[in-house]
C-alpha positions as CSV (number, residue, x, y, z in Angstrom):
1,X,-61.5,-103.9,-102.0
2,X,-60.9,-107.0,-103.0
3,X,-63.9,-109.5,-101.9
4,X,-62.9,-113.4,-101.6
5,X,-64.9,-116.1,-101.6
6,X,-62.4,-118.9,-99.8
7,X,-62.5,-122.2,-98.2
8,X,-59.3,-124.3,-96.9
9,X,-59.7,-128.4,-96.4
10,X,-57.9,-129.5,-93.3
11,X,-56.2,-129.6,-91.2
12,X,-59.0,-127.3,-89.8
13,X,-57.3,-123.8,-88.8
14,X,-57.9,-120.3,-89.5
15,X,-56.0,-121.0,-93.1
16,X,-57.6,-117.5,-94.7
17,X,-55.0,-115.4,-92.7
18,X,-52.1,-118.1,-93.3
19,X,-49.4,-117.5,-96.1
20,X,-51.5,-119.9,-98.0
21,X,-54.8,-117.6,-98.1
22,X,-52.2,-115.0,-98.6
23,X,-50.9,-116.2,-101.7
24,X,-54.1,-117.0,-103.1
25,X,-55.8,-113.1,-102.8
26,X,-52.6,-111.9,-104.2
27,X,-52.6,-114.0,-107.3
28,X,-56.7,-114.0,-107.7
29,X,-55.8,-109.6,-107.6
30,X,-53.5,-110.2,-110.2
31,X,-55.5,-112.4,-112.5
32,X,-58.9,-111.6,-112.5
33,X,-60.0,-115.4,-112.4
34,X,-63.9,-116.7,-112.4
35,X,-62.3,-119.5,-110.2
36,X,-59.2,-120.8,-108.8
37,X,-57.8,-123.4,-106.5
38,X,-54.6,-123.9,-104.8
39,X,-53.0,-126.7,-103.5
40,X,-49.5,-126.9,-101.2
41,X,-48.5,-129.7,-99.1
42,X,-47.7,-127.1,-96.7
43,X,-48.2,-123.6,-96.5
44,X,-45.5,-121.2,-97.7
45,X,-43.1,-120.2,-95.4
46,X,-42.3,-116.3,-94.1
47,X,-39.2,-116.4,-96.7
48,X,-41.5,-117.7,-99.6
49,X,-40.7,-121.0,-100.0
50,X,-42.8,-123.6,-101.2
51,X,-41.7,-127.6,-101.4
52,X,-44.8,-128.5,-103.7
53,X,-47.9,-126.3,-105.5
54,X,-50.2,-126.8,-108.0
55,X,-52.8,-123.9,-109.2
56,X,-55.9,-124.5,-111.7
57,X,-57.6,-120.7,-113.0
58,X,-60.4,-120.6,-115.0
59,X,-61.3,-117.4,-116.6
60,X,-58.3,-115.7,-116.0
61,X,-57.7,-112.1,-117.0
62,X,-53.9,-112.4,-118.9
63,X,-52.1,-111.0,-122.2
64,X,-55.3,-108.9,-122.8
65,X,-57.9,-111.0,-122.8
66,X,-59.4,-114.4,-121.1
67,X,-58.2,-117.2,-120.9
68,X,-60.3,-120.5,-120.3
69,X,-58.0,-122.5,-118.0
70,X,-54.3,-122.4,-116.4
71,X,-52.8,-125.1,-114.7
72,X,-49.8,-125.4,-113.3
73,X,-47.9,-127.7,-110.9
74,X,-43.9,-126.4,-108.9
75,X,-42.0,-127.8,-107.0
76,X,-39.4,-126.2,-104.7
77,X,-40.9,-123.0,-105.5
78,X,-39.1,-119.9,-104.0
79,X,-40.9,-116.8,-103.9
80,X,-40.5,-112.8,-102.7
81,X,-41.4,-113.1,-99.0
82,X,-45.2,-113.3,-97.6
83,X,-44.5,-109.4,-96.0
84,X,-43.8,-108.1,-99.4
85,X,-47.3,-109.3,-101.0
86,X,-49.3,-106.6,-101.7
87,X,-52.7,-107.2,-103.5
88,X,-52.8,-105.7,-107.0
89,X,-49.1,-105.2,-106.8
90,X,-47.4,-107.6,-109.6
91,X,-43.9,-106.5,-108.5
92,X,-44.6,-107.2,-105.0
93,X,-44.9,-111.3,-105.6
94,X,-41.6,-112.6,-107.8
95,X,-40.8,-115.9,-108.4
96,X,-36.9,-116.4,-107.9
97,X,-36.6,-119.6,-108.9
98,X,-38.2,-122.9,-108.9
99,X,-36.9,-126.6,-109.6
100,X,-39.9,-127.7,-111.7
101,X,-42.8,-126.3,-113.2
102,X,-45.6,-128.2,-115.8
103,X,-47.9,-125.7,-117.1
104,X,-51.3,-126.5,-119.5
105,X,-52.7,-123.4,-121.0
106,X,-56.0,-123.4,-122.7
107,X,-57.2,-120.2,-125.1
108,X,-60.5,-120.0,-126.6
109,X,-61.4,-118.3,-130.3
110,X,-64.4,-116.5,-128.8
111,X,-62.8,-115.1,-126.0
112,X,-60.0,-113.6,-128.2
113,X,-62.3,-112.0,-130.3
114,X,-64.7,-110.6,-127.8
115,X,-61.6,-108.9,-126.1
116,X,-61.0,-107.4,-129.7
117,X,-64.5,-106.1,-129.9
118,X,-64.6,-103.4,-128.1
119,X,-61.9,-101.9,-129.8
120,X,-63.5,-101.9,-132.8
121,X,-64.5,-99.0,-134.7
122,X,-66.0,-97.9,-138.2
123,X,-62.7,-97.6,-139.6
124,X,-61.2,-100.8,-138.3
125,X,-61.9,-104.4,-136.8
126,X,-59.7,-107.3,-136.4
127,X,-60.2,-110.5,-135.6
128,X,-58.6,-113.9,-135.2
129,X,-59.8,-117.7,-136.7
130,X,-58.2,-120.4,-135.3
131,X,-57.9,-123.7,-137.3
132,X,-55.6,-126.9,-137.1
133,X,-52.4,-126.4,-137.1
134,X,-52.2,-122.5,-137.4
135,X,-54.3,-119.2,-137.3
136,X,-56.0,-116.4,-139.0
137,X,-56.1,-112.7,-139.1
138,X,-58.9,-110.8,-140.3
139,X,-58.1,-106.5,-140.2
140,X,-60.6,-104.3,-142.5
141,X,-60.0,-100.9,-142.8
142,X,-62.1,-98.1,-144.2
143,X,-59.7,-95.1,-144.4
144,X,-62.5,-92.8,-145.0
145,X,-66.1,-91.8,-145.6
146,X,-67.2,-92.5,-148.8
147,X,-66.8,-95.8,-148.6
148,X,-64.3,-98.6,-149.8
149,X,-61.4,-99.5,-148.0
150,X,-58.9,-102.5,-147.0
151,X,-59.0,-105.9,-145.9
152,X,-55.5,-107.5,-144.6
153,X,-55.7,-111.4,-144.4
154,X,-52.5,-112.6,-142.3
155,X,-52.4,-116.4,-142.3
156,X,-50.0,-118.4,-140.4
157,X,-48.8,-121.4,-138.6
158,X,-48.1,-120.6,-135.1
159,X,-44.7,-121.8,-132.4
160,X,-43.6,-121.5,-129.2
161,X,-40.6,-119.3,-128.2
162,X,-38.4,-119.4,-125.2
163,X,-40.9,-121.3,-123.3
164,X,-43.4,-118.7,-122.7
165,X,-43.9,-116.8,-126.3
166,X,-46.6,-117.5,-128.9
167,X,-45.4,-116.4,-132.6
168,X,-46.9,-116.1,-135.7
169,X,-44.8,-118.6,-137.9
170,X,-44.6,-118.5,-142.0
171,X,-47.4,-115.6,-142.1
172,X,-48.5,-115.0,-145.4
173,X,-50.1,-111.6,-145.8
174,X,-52.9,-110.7,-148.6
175,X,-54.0,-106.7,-148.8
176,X,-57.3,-106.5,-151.1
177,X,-56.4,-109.7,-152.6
178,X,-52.7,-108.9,-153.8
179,X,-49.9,-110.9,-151.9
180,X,-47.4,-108.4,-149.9
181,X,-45.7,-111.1,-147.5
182,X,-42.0,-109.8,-148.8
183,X,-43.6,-105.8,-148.5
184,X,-44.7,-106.0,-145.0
185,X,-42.8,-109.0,-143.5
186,X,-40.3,-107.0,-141.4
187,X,-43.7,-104.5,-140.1
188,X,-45.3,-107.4,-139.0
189,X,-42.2,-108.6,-136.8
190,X,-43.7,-105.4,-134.6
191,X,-46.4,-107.2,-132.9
192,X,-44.2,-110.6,-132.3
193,X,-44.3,-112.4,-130.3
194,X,-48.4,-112.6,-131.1
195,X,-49.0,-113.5,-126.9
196,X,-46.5,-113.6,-124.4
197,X,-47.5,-115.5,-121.2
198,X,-44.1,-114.1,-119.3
199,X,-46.3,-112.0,-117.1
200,X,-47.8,-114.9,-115.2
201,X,-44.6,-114.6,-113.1
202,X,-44.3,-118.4,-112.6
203,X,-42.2,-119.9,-116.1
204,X,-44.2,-121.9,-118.0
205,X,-42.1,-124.0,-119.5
206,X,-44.5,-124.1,-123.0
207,X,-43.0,-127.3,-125.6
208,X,-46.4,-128.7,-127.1
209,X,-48.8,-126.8,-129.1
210,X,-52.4,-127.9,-131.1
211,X,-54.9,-125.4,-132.4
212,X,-58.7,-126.9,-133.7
213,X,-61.2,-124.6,-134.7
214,X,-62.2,-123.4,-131.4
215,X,-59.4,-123.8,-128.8
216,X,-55.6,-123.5,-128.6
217,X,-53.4,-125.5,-126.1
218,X,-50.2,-125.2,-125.0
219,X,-48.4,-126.8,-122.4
220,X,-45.1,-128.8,-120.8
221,X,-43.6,-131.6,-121.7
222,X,-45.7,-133.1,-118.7
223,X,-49.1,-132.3,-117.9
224,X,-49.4,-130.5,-114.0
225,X,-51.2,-132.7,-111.9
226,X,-52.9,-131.7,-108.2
227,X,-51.0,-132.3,-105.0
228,X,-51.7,-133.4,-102.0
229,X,-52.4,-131.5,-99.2
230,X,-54.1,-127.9,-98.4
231,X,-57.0,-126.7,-101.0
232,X,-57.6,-122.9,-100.8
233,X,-60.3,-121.6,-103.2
234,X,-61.5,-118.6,-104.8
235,X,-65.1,-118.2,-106.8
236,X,-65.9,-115.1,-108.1
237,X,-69.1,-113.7,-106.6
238,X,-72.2,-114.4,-108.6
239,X,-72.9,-111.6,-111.1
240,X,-69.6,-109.7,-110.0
241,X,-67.5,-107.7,-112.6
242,X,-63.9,-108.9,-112.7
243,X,-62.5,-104.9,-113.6
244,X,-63.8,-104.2,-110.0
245,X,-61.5,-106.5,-108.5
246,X,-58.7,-104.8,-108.9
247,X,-57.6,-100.7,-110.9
248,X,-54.0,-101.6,-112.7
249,X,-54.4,-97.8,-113.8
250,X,-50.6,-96.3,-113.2
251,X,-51.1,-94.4,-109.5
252,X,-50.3,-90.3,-110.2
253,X,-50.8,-87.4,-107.7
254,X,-52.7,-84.5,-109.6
255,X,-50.0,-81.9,-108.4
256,X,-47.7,-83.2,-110.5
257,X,-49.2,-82.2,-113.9
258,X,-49.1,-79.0,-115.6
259,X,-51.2,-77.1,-118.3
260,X,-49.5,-78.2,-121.9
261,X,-47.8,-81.5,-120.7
262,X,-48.2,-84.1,-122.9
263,X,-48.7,-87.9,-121.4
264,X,-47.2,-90.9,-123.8
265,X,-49.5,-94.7,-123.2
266,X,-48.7,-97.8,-123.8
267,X,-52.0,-100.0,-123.8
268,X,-52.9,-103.3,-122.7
269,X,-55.2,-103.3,-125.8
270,X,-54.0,-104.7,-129.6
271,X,-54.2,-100.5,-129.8
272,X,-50.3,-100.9,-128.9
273,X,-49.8,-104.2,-131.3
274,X,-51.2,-102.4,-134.4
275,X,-49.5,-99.1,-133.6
276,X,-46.3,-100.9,-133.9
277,X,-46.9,-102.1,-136.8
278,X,-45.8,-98.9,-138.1
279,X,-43.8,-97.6,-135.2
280,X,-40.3,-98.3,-134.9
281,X,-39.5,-96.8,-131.3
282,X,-37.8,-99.0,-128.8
283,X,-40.6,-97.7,-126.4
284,X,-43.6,-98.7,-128.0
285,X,-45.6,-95.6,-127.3
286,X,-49.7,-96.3,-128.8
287,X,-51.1,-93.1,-128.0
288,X,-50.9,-89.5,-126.8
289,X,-52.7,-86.7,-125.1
290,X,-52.1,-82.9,-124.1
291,X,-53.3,-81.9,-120.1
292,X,-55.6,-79.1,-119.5
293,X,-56.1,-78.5,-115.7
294,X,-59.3,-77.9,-115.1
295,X,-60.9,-77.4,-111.5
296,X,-57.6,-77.8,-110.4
297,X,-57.5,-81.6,-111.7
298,X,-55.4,-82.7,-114.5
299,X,-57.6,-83.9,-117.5
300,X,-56.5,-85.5,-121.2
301,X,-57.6,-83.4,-124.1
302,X,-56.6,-86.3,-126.9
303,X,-58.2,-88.1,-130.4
304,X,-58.8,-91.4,-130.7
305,X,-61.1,-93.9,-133.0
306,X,-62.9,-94.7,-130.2
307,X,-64.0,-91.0,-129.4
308,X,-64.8,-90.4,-133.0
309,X,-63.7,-87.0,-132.3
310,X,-61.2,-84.5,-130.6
311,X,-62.9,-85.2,-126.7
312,X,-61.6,-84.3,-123.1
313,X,-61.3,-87.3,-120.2
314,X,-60.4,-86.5,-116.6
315,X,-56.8,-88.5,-116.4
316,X,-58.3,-91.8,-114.2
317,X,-61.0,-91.6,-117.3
318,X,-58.5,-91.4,-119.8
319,X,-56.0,-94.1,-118.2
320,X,-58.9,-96.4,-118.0
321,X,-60.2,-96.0,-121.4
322,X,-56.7,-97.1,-122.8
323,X,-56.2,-99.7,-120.7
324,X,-52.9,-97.9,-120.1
325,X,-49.8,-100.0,-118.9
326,X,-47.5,-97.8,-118.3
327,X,-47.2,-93.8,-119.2
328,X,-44.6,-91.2,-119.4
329,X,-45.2,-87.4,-119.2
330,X,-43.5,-85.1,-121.1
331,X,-43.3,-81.3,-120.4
332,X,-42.3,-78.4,-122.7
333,X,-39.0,-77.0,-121.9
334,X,-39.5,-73.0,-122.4
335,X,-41.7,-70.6,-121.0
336,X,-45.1,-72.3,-119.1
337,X,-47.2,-69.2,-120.9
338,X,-46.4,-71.4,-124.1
339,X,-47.4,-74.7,-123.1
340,X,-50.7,-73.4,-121.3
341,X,-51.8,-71.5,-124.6
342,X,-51.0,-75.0,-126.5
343,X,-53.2,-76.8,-123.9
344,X,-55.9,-73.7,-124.5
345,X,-55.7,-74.1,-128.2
346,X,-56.3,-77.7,-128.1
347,X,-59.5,-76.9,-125.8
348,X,-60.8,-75.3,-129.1
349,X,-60.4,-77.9,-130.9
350,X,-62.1,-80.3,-128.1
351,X,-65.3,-77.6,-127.7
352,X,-65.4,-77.5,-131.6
353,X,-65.7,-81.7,-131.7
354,X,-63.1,-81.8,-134.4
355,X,-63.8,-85.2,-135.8
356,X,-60.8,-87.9,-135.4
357,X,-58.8,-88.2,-138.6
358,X,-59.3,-91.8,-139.7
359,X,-57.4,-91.3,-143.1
360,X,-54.2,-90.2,-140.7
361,X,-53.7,-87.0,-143.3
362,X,-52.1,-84.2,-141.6
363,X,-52.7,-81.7,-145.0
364,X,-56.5,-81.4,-143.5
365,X,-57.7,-79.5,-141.3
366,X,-61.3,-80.8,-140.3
367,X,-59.8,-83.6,-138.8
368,X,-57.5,-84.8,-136.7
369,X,-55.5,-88.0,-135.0
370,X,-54.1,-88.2,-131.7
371,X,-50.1,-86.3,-132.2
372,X,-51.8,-84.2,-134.9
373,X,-54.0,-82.5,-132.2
374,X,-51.2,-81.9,-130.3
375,X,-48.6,-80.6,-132.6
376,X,-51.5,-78.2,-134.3
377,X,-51.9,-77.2,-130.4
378,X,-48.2,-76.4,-129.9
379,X,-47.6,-74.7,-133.1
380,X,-50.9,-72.3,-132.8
381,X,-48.5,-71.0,-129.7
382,X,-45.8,-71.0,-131.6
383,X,-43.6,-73.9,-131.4
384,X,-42.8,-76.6,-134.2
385,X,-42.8,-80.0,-131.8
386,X,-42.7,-82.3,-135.0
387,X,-39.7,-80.8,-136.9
388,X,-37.7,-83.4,-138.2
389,X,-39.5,-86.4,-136.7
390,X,-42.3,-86.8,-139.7
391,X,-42.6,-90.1,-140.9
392,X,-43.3,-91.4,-144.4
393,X,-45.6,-94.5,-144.4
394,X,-46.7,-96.7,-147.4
395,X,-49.3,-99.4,-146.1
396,X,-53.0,-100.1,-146.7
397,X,-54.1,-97.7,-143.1
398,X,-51.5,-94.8,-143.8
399,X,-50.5,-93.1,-147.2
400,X,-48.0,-90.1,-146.5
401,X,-46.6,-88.1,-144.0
402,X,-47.6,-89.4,-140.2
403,X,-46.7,-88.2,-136.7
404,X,-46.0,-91.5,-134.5
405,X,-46.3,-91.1,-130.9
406,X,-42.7,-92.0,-130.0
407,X,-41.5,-89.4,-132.8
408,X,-43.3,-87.1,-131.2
409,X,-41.6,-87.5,-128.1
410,X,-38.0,-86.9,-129.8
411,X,-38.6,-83.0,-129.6
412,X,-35.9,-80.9,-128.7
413,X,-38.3,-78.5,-127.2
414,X,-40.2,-81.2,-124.4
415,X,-38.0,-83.3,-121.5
416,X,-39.3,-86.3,-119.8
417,X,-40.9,-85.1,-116.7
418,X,-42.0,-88.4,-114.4
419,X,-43.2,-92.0,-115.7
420,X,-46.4,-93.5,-114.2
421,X,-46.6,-97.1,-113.9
């Protein structure tokens, strides 16, 4: 339940229930803020227009991480209509159109990195230096146990795209110390544009860029400035997390799963940006898992960095740990007794604590990564799910043969059987 804290400057009227209030606790569901206020000269109408609007966020949840302050200032704004709004619903509120928008966007180093954090592990970390004019990428990677490993330095200047992208511009890229910027140019194209701030809904109309050591702004040709007229405000409850505000989790019903299916993620997380680095699929698939029902609810035997290990999650668990944005289930085609022993065999593995593979090598055994588990699963009972879709990749994480996610789901032998979003 989503708990505001609002107040509305006059005229004085019960403006928490208007369109006004309305609009505010959908967009405060939809980004997460520490604080936001809106101003309209008048509130929007029941079609979802608005003659003028201007909106300051501070601490906004957006493109993955934080983001210190949004402003932004409309005017003949037309959106979906008030009925339509439905908290924690982004589709529900569209913008249609809108005769002018000024938008100043303000990102902070600290908060890029401590979005990053969590995701590190002991066989990978990444993280981002800003400076003037450009930015920094930082990714060390230890492929394996005994010590040693990579470091890949990307520097670069940085531009704005079609009014709402950030890309890396002129990146340079150093592995252990040896350039490879003509080796790995067209890889790192995969995780462009660097930030996209499309999702916002409202276009930001981006032109003007400067980067220091600590902050990056971006913003319109002319700075958004307050109107006049009705405040509503939000402030986020003293000591309150912002994930509580609102589940973006994809919405299932447990009935629909089956023993053996196998669920494709795409992540919120820079998971997704580095597995495309070596993924070419239009789809962009990060991550899979194969379903064991157990008690009757669907659960995610998968492995993962994080894990350290082969590990079961119930499905909410296992959405929520991959910050998933979208999934898509995929079901073997033949005979059900197949797909449950496959979901049985990789049970084993999950009992035995199989350690996650972090040197991606499918030629061992005692380890294994996340479409490994589940083609070993599938070919225990039988079946060959990776015939034809192997991979060959050269690059300082992966040396040799590699099952991607997306290959994966190429398989002759598995249909798409629903997508969660």
């Amino acid at each position: 339940m989503l708990c505001l804290s609002l107040c509305a400057v006059a005229p004085a009227r019960s403006q928490t229930q208007d369109n006004g209030g309305r609009l505010l606790e959908t967009l405060v569901s939809l980004l997460l803020p520490e604080s936001m206020e809106l101003r309209v000269d008048e509130p929007p109408d029941d079609a979802g227009n608005i003659r003028n609007i201007s909106v300051v966020l501070r601490g906004a949840s957006l493109t993955g991480f934080r983001v210190e302050r949004i402003a932004l200032e409309s005017s003949f704004l037309e959106l979906s209509p008030p009925s339509s709004w439905k908290p924690g619903d982004r589709e529900s509120l569209v913008v249609r159109s809108a005769l002018r928008t000024n938008t100043e966007i303000v990102l902070r180093e600290e908060d890029i990195n401590a979005a990053l954090e969590p995701y590190a592990t002991e066989q990978y970390r990444l993280s981002i230096d800003l400076k003037p004019g450009g930015i920094g990428l930082r990714v060390h990677f230890t492929p394996g146990r005994l010590g040693g490993g990579s470091l890949a330095i990307v520097d670069a200047g940085l531009e704005i795209r079609r009014g709402s992208q950030l890309w890396l511009k002129n990146p340079r890229i150093l592995v252990n110390g040896d350039d490879q910027t003509d080796a790995v140019a067209n890889e790192l194209l995969k995780i462009q544009p660097f930030v996209d701030f499309a999702d916002f809904g409202f276009p930001p109309n981006l032109v003007a860029l400067s980067v220091d050591e600590d902050e990056l702004r971006l913003a319109s040709r002319t700075i958004p400035r307050p109107v006049e007229g009705l405040l509503y405000r939000y402030d986020a409850p003293s000591g309150s997390s912002r994930t509580d505000v609102s589940n973006t989790s994809p919405e299932y019903s447990p009935d629909l799963f089956r023993d053996g299916d196998i669920v494709f993620v795409n992540g919120k997380a820079w998971r997704t940006k580095i597995v495309r680095l070596f993924d070419k699929s239009p789809r962009g698939f990060a991550h899979a898992g194969i379903v064991r029902i157990v008690d009757g609810l669907p659960h995610v035997v998968h492995a993962s960095p994080e894990l350290g290990k082969v590990g079961m999650q119930s499905m909410e668990d296992f959405f929520s740990f991959e910050n998933v944005d979208y999934a898509r289930v995929y079901r073997f085609a033949g005979d059900p007794a197949v797909a449950e022993a496959a979901s049985l065999r990789a049970l084993e593995y999950c009992v035995r604590e199989i350690p996650f593979d972090d040197r991606f090598d499918t030629s061992r055994k005692d380890a294994m990564y996340c479409t490994e588990v589940i083609w070993r699963a599938y070919k225990a009972a039988g079946i060959d799910l990776a015939e034809g879709n192997w991979e060959f990749a050269r690059n300082p994480i992966v040396q040799g043969r590699v099952l991607l996610p997306y290959k994966l789901s190429l398989s002759p032998h598995l249909e798409e059987a629903f997508v969660l979003e």
